[in-house]
Biopython code that builds the backbone (N, CA, C, O; Angstrom):
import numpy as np
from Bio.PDB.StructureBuilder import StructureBuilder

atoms = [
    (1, "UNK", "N", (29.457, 34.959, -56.658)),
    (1, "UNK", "CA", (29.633, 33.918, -55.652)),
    (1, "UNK", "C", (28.959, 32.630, -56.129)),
    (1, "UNK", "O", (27.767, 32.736, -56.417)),
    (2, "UNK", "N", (29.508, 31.485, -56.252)),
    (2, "UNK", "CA", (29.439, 30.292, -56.577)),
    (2, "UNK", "C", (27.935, 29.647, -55.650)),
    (2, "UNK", "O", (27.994, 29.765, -54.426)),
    (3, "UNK", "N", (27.131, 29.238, -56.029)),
    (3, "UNK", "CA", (25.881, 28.164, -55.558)),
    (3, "UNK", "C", (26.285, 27.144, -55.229)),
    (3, "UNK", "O", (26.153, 26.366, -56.174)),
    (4, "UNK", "N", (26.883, 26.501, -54.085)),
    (4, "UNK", "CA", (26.435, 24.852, -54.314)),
    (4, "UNK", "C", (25.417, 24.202, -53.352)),
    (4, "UNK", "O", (24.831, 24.756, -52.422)),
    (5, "UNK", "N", (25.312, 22.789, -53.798)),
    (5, "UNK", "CA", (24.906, 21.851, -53.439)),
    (5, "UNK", "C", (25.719, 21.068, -52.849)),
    (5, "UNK", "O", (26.718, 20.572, -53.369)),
    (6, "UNK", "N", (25.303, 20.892, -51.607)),
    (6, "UNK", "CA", (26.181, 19.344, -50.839)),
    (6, "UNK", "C", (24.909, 18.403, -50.698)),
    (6, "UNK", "O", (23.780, 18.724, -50.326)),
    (7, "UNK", "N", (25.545, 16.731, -51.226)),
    (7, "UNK", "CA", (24.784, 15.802, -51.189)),
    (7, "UNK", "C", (25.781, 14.878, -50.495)),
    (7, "UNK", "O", (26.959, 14.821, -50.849)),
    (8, "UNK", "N", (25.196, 14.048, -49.347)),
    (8, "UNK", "CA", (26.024, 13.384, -48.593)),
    (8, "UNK", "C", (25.087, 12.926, -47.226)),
    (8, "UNK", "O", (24.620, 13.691, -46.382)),
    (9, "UNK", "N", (24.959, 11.334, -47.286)),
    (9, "UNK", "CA", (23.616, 10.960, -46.050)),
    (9, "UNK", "C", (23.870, 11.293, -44.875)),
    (9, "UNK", "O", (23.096, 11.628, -43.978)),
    (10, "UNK", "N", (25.852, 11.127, -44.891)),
    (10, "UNK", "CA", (25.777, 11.947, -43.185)),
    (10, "UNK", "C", (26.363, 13.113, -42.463)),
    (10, "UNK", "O", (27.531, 13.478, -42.326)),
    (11, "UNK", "N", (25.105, 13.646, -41.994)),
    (11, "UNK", "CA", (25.113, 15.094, -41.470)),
    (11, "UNK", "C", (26.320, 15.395, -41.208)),
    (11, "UNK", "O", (26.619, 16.485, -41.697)),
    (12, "UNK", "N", (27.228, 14.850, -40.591)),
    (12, "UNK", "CA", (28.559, 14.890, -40.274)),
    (12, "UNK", "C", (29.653, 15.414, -41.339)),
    (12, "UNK", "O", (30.406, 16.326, -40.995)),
    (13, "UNK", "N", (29.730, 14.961, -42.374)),
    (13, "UNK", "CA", (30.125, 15.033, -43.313)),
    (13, "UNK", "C", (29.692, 16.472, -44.251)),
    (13, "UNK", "O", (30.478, 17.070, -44.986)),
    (14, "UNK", "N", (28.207, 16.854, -44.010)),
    (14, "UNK", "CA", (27.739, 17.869, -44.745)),
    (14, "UNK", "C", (27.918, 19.234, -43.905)),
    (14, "UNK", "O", (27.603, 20.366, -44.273)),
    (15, "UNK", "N", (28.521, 18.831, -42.643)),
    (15, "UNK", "CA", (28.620, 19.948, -41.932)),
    (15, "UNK", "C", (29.931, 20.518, -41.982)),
    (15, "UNK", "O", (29.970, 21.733, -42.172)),
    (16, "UNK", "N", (31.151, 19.827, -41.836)),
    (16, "UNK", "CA", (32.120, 19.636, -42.630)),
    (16, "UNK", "C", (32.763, 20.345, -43.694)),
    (16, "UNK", "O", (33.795, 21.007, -43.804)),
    (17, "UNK", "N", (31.243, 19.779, -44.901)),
    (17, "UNK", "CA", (31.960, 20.096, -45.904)),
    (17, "UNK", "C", (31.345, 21.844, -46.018)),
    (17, "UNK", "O", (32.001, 22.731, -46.565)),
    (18, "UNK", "N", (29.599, 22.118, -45.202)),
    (18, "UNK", "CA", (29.259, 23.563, -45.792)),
    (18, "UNK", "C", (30.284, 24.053, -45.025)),
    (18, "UNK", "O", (30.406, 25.203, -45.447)),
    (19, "UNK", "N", (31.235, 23.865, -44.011)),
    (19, "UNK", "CA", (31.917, 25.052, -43.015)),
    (19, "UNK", "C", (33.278, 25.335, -43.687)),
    (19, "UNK", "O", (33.954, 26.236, -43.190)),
    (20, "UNK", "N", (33.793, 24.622, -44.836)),
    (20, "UNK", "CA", (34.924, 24.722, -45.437)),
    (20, "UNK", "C", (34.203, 25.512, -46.681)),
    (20, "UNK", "O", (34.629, 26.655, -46.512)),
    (21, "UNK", "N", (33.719, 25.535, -47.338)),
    (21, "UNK", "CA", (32.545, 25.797, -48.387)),
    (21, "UNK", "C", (32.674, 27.269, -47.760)),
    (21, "UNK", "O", (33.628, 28.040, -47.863)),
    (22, "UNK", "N", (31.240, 27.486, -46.959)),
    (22, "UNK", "CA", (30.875, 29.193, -46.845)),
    (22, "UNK", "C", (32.224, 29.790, -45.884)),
    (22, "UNK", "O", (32.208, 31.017, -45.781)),
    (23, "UNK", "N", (33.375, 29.095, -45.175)),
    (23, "UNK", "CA", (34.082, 30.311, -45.041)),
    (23, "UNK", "C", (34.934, 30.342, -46.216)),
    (23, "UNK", "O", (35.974, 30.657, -45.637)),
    (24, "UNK", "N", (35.115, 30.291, -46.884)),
    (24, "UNK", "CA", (35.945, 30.468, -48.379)),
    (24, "UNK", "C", (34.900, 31.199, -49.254)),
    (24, "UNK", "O", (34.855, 30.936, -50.456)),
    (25, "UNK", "N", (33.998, 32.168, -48.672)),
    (25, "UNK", "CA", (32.979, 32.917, -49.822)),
    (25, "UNK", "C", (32.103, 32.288, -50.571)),
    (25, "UNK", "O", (31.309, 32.921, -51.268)),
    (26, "UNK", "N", (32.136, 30.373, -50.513)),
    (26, "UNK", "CA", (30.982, 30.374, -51.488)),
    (26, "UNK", "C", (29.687, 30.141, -50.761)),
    (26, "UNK", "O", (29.769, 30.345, -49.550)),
    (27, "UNK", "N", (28.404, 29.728, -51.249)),
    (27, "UNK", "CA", (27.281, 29.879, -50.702)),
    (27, "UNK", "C", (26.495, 28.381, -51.079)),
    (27, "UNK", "O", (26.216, 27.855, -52.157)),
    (28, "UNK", "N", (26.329, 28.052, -49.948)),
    (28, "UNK", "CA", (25.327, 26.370, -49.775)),
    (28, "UNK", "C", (23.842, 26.861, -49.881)),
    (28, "UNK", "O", (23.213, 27.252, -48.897)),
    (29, "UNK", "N", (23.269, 26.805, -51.300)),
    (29, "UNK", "CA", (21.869, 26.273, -51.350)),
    (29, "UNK", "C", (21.028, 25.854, -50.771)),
    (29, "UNK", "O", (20.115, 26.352, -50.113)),
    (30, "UNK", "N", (21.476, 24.399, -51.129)),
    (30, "UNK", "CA", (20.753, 23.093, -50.698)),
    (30, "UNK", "C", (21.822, 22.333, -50.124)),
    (30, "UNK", "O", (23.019, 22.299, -50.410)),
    (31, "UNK", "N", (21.081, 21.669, -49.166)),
    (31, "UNK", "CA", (21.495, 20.216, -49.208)),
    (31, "UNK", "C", (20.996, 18.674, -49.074)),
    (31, "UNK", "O", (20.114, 18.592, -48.219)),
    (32, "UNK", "N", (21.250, 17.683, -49.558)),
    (32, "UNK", "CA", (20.379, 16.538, -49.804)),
    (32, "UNK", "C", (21.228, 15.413, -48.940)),
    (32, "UNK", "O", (22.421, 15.560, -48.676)),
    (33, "UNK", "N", (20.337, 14.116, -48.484)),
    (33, "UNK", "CA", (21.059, 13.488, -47.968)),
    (33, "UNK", "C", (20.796, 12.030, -48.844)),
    (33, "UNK", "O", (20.933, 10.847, -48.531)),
    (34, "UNK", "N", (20.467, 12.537, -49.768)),
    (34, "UNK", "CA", (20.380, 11.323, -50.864)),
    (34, "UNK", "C", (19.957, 11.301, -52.333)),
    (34, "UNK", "O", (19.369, 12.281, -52.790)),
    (35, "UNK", "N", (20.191, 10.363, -53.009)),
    (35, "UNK", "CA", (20.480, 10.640, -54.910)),
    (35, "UNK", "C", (18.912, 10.996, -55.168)),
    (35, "UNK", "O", (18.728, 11.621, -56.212)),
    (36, "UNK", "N", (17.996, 10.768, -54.561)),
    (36, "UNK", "CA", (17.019, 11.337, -55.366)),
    (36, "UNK", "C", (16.141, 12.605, -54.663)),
    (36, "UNK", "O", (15.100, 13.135, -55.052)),
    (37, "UNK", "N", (17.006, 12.889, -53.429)),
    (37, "UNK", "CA", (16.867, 14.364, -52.997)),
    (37, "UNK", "C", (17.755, 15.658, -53.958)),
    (37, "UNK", "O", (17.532, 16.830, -54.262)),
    (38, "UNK", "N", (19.262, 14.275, -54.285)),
    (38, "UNK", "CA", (19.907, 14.981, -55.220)),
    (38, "UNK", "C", (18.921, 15.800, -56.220)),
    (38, "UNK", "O", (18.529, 16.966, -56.166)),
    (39, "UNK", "N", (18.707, 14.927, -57.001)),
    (39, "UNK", "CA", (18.332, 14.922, -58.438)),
    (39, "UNK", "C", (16.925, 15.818, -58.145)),
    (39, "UNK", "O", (16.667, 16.507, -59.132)),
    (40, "UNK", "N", (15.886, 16.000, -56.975)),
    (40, "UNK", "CA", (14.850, 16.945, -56.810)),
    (40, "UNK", "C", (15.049, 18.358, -56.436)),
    (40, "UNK", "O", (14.418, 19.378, -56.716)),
    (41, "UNK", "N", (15.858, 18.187, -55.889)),
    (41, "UNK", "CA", (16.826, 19.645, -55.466)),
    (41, "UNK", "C", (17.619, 20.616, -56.430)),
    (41, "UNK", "O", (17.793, 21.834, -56.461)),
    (42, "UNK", "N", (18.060, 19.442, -57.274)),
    (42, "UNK", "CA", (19.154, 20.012, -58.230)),
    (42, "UNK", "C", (18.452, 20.901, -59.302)),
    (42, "UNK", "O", (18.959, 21.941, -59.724)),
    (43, "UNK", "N", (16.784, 20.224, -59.868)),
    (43, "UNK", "CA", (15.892, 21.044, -60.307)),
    (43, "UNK", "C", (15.587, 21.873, -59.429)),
    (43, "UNK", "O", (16.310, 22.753, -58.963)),
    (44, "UNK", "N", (14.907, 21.719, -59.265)),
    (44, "UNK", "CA", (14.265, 22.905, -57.898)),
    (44, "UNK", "C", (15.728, 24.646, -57.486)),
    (44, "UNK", "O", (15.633, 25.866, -57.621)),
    (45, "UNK", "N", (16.841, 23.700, -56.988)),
    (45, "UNK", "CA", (17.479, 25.790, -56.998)),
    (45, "UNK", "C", (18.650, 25.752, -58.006)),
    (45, "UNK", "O", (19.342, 26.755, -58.178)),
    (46, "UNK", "N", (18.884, 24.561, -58.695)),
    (46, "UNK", "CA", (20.244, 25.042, -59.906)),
    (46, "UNK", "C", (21.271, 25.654, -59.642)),
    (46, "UNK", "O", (21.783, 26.696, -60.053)),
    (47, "UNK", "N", (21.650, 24.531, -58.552)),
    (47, "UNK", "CA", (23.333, 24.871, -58.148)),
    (47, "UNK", "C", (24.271, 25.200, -59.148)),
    (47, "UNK", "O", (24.043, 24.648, -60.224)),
    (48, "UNK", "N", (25.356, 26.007, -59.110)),
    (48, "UNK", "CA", (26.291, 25.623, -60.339)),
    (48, "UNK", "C", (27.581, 24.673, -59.924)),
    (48, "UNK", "O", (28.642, 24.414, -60.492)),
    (49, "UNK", "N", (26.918, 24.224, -58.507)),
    (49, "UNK", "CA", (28.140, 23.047, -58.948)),
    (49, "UNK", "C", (27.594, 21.930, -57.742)),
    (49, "UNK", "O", (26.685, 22.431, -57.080)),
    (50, "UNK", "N", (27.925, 20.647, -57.353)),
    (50, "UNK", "CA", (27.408, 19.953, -56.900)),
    (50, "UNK", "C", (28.561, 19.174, -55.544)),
    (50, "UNK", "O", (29.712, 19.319, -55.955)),
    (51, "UNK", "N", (28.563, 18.809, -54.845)),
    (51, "UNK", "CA", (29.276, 17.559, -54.106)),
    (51, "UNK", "C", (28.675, 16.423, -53.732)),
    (51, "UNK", "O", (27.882, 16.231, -52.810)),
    (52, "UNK", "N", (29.023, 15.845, -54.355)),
    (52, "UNK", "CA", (28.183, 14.289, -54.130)),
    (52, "UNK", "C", (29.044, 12.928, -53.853)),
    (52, "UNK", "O", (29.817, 12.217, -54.494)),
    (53, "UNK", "N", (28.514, 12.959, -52.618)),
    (53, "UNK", "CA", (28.990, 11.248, -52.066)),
    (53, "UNK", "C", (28.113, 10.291, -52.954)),
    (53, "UNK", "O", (26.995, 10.398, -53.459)),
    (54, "UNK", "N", (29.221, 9.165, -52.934)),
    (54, "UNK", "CA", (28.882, 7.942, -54.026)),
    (54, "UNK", "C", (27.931, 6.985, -52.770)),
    (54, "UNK", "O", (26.856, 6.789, -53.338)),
    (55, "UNK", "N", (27.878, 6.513, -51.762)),
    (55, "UNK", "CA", (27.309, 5.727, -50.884)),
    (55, "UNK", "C", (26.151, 6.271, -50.229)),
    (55, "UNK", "O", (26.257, 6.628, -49.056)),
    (56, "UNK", "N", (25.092, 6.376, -50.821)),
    (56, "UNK", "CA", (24.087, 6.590, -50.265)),
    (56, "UNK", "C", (22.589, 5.680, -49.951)),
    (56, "UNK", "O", (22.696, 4.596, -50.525)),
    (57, "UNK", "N", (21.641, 5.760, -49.439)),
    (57, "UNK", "CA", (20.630, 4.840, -49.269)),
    (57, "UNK", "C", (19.842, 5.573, -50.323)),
    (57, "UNK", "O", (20.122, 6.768, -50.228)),
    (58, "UNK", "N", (18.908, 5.341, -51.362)),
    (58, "UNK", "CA", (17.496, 5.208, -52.111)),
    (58, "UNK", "C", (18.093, 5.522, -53.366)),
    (58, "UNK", "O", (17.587, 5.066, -54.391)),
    (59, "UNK", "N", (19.273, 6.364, -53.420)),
    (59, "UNK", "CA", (19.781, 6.022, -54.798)),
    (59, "UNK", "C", (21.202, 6.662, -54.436)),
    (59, "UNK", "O", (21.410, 7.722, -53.844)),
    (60, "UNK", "N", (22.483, 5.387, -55.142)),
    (60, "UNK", "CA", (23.681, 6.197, -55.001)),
    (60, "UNK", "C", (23.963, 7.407, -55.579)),
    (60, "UNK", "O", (23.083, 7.849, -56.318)),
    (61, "UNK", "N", (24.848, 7.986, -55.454)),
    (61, "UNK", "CA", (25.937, 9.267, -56.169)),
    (61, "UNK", "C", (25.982, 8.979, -57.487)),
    (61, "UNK", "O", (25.761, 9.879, -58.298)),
    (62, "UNK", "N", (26.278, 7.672, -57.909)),
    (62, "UNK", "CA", (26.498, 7.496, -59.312)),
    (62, "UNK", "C", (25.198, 8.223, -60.094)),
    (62, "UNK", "O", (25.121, 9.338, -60.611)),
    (63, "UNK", "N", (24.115, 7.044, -59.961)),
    (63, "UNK", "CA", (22.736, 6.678, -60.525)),
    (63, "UNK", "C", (22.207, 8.526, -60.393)),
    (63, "UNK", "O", (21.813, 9.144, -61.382)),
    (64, "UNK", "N", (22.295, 9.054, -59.220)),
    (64, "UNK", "CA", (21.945, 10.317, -58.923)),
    (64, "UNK", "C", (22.709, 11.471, -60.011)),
    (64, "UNK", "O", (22.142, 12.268, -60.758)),
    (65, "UNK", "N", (23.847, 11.302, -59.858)),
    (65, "UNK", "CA", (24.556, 12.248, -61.290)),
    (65, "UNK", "C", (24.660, 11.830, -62.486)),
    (65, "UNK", "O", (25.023, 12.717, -63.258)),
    (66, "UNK", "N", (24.441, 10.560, -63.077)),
    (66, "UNK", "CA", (23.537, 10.262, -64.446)),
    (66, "UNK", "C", (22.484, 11.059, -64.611)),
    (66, "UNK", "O", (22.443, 12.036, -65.359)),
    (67, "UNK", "N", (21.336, 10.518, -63.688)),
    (67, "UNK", "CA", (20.122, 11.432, -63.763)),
    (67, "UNK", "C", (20.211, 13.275, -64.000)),
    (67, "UNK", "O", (19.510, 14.007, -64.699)),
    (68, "UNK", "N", (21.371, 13.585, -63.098)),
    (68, "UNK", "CA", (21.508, 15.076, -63.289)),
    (68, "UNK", "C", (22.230, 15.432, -64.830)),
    (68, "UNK", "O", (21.718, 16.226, -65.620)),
    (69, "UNK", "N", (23.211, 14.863, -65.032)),
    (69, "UNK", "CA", (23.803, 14.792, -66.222)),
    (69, "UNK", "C", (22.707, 15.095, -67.402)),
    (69, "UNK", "O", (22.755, 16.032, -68.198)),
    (70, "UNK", "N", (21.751, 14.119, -67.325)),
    (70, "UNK", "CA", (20.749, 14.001, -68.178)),
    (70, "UNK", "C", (20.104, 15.312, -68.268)),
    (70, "UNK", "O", (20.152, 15.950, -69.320)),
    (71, "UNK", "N", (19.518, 15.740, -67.251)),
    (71, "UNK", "CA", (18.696, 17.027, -66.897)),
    (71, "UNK", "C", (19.155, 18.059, -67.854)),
    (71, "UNK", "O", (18.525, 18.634, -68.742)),
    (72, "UNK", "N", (20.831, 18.205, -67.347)),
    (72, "UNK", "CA", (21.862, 19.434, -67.586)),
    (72, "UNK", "C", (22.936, 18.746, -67.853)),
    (72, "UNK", "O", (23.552, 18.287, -66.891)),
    (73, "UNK", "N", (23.342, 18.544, -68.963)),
    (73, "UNK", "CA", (24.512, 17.930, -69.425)),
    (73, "UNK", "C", (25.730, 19.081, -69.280)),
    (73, "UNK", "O", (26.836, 18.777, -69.726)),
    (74, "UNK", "N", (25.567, 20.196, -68.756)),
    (74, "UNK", "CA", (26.782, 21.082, -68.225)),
    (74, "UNK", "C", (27.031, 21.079, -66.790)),
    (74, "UNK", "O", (28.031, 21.638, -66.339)),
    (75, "UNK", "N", (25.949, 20.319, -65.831)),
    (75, "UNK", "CA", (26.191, 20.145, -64.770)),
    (75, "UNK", "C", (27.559, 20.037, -64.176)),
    (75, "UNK", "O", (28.565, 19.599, -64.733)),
    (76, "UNK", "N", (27.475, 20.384, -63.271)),
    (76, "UNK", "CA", (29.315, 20.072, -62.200)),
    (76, "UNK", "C", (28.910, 19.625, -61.254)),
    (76, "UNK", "O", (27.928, 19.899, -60.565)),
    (77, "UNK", "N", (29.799, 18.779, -61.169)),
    (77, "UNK", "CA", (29.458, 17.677, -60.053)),
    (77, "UNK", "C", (30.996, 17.112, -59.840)),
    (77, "UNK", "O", (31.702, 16.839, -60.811)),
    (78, "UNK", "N", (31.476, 16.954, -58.386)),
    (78, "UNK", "CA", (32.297, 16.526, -57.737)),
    (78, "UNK", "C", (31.951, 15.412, -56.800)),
    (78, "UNK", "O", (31.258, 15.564, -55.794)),
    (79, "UNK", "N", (32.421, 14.404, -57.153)),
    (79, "UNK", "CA", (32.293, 13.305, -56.254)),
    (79, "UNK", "C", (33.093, 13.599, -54.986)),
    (79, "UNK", "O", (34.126, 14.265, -54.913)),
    (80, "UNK", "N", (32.215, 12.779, -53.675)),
    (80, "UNK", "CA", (33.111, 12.357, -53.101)),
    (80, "UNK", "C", (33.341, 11.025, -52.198)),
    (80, "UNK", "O", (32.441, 10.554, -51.503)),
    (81, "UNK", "N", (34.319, 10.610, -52.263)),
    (81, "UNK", "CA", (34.703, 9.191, -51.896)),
    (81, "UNK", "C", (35.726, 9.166, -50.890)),
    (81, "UNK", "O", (36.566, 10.005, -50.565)),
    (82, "UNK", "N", (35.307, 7.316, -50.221)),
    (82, "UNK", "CA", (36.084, 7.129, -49.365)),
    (82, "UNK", "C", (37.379, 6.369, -49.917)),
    (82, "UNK", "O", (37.289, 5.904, -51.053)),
    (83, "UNK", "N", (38.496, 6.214, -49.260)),
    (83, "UNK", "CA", (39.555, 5.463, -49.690)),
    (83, "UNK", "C", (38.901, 4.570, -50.371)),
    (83, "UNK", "O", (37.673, 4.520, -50.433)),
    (84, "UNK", "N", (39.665, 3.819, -50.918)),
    (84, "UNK", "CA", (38.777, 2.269, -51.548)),
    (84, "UNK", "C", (37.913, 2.325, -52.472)),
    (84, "UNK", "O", (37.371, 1.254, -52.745)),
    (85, "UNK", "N", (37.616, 3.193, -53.023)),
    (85, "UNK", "CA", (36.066, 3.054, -54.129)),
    (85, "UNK", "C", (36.556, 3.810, -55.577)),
    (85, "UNK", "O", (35.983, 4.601, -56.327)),
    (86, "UNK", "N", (37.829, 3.206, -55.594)),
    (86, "UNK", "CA", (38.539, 3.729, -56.225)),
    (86, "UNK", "C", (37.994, 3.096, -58.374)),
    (86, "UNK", "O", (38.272, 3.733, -59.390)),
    (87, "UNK", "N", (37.170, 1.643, -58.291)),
    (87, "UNK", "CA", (36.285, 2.223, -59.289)),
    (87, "UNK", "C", (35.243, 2.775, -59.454)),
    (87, "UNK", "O", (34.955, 3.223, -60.564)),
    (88, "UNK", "N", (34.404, 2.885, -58.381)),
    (88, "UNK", "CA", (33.339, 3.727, -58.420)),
    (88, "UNK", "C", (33.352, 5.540, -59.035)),
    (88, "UNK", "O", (32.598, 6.376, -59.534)),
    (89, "UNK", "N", (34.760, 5.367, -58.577)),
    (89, "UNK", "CA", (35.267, 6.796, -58.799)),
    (89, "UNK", "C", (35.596, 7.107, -60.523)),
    (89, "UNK", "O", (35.562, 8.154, -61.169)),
    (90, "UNK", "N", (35.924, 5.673, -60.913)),
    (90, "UNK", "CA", (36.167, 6.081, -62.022)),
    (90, "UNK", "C", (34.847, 5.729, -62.997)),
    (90, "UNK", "O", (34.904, 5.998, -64.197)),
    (91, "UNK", "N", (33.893, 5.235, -62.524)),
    (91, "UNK", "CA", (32.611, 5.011, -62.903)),
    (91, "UNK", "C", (32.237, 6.535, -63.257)),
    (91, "UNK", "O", (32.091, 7.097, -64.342)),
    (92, "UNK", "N", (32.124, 7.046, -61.765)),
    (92, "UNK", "CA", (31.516, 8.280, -61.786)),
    (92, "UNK", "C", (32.321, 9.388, -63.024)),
    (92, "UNK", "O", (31.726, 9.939, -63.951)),
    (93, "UNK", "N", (33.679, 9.491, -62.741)),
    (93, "UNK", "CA", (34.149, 10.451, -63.820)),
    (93, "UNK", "C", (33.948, 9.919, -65.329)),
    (93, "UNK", "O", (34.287, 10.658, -66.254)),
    (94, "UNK", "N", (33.497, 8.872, -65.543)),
    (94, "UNK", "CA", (33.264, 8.349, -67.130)),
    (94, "UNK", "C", (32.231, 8.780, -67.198)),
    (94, "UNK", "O", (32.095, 9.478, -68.203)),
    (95, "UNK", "N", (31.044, 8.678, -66.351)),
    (95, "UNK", "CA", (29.564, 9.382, -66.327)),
    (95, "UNK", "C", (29.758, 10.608, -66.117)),
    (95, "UNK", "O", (28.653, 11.106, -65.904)),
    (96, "UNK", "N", (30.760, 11.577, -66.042)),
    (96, "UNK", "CA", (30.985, 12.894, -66.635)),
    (96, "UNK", "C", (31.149, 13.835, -65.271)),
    (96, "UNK", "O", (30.955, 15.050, -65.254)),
    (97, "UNK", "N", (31.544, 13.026, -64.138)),
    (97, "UNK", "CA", (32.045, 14.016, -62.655)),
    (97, "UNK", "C", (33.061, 14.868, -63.310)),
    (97, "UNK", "O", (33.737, 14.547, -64.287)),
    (98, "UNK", "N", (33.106, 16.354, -62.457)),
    (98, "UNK", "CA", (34.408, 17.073, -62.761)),
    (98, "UNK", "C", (35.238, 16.717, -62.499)),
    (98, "UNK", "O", (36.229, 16.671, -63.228)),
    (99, "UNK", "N", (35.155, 16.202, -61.007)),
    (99, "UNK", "CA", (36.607, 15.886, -60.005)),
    (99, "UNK", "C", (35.944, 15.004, -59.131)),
    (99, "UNK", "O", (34.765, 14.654, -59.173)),
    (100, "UNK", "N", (37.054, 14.596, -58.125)),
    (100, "UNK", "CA", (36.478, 13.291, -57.200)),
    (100, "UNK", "C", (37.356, 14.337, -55.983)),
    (100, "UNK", "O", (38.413, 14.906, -56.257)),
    (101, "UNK", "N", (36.761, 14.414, -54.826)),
    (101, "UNK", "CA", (37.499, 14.922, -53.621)),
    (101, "UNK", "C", (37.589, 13.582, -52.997)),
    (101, "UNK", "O", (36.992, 12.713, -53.632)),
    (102, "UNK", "N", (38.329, 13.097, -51.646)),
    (102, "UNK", "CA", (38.209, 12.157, -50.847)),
    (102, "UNK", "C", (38.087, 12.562, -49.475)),
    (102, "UNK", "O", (38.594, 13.561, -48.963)),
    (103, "UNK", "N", (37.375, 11.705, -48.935)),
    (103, "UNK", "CA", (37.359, 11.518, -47.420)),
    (103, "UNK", "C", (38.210, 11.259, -46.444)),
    (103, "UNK", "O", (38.152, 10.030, -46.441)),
    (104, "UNK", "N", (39.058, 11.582, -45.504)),
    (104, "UNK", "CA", (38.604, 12.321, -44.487)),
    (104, "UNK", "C", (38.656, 13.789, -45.865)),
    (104, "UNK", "O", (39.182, 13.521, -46.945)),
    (105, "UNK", "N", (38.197, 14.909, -45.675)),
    (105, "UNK", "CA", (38.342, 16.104, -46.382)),
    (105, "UNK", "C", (39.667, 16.762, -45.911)),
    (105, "UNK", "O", (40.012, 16.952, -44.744)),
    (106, "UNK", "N", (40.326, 17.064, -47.021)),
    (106, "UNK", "CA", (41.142, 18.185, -46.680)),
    (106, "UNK", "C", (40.666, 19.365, -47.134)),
    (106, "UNK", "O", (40.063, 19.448, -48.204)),
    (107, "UNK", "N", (40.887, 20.326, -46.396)),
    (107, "UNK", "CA", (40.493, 21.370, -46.733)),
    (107, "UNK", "C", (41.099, 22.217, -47.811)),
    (107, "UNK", "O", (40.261, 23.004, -48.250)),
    (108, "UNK", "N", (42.473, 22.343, -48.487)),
    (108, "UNK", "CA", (43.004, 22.735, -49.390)),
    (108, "UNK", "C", (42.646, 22.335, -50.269)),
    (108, "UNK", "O", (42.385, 23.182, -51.123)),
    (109, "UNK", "N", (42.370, 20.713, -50.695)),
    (109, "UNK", "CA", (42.074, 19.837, -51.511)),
    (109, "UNK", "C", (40.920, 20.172, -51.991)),
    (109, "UNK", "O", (40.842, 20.276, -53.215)),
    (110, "UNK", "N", (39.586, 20.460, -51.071)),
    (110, "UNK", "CA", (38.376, 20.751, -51.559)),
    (110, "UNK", "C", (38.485, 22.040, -52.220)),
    (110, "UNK", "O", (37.819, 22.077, -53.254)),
    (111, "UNK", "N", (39.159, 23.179, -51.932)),
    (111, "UNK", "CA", (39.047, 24.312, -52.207)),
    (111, "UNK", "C", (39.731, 24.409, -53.780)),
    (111, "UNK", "O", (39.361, 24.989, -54.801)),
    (112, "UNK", "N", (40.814, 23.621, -53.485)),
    (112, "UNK", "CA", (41.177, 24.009, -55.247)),
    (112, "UNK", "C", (40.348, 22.505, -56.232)),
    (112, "UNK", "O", (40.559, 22.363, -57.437)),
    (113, "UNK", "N", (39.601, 21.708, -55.566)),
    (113, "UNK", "CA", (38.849, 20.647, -56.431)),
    (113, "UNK", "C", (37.756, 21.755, -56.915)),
    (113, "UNK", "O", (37.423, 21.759, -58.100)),
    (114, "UNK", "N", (36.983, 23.058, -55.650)),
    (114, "UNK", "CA", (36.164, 23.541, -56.135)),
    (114, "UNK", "C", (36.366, 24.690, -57.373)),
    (114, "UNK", "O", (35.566, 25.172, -58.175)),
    (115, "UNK", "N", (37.648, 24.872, -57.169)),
    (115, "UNK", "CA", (38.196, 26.352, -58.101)),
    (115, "UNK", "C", (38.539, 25.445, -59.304)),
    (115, "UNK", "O", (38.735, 26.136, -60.304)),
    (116, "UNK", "N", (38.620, 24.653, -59.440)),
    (116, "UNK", "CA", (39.282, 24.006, -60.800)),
    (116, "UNK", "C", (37.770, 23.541, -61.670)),
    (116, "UNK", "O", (37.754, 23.744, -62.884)),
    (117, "UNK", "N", (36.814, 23.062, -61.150)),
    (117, "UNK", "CA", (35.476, 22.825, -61.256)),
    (117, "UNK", "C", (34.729, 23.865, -61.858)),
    (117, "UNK", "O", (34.065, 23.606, -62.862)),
    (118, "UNK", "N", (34.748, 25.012, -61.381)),
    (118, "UNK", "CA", (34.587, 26.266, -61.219)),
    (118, "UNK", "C", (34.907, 27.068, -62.197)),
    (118, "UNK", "O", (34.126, 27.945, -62.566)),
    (119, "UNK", "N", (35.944, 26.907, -62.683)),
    (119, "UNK", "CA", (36.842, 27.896, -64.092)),
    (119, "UNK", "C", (35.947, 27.677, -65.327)),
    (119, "UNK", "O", (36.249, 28.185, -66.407)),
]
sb = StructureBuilder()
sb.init_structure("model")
sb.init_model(0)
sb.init_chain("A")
sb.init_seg("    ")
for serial, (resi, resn, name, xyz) in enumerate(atoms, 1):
    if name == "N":
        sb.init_residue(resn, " ", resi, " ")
    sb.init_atom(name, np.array(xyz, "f"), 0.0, 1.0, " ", f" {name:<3s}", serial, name[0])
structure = sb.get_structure()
């Protein structure tokens, strides 16, 4: 069973995403509501895979999965974004994201962003 991490400042969103997450069998860790809870967390239980919103307060998604990148350059990490941040998105996958999910969530969408991540 798969570890993750959800990173994302609002609760709303992280609730969301663990209830699509653990009923599909996988298992939520942690969760952070910001890039450098990211990046303390991500040491601390070693998710094997990550979700990370790009808009956050004390450090974005980006800056936050550089830093992880660095740590663990096999890291997985899935962005996620709102309509519109459509270079941020490609920021993030040049800095080495697996996949980018988008906001509102679909639920099919996340599930095979996580299985493709995952392989």
């Amino acid at each position: 069973m798969a570890k993750i991490m959800i990173v994302d400042d609002t609760a709303f969103m992280r609730m969301m995403l663990r209830e699509i997450i653990t009923d599909s069998g996988f298992e939520v860790i942690a969760e952070a509501e910001n890039g450098k809870e990211a990046v303390q967390f991500f040491r601390q239980y070693r998710p094997q895979l990550v979700t990370m919103d790009i808009t956050m307060p004390e450090m974005d998604g980006i800056a936050a999965l550089k830093e992880i990148k660095r740590m663990d350059p096999g890291a997985k990490i899935i962005i996620c974004s709102a309509m519109g941040q459509k270079d941020r998105v490609v920021d993030a996958i040049t800095s080495g994201a697996a996949d980018f999910i988008v906001k509102p969530f679909q639920r099919e969408k996340v599930l095979e962003t996580l299985a493709k991540a995952l392989k």
